[in-house]
C-alpha positions, 0 to 999 in steps of 0.5 A: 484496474487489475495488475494480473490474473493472480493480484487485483487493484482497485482505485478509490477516489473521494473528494477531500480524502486521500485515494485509496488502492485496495489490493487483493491477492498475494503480493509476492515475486510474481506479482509485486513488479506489476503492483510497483508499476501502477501504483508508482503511477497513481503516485503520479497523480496522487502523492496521497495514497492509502493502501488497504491490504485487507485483501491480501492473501500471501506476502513475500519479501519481494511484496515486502520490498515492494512496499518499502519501495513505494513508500520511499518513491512518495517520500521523494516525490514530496507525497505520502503513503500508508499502509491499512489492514495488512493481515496478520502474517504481514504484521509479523514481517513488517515487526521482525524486518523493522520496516513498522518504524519506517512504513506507516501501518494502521489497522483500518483505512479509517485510522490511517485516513485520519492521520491525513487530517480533515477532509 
């Protein structure tokens, strides 16, 4: 699943675990408002979702605020979301912003996978 020409989405599902959405590319005015489309639609169906940033070259404060968005949405749809690898420049936005003590944040998708419990 590809959200734009710039930033790309893919979808993993495994039975007994959480889905995960690795993202690749930059997150920022131009493509976060497609990223919060899709992934508010995996919601949907997976009120469990890791996303993997890894792959994320830029983030912006629009890409910020998408996340905090999303994270907010599977809290009030009764769901969890969490967020894995973001590169460094997006750790230091999340720490000065605050947003690590609201947005779950884990270094690996297998550290946040754990905190879902056993599979």
């Amino acid at each position: 699943m590809s959200t734009d020409a710039n930033l790309r989405l893919d979808v993993r599902e495994e039975a007994g675990r959480p889905t995960l959405a690795v993202i690749t590319g930059p997150l920022d005015l131009h493509t976060a408002p497609s990223l919060h489309r899709q992934v508010t639609l995996i919601l949907h169906q997976s009120p469990s979702l890791i996303l993997d940033l890894t792959g994320v070259t830029y983030c912006d404060s629009s890409g910020l605020n998408t996340l905090l968005r999303l994270h907010l949405h599977a809290q009030d749809s009764g769901g969890r979301l969490t967020v894995a690898g973001p590169p460094a420049q997006l750790v230091r936005m999340l720490t000065v912003t605050g947003m690590d003590t609201v947005l779950p944040v884990y270094g690996t998708v297998a550290e946040s996978q754990e905190t879902y419990g056993p599979s």
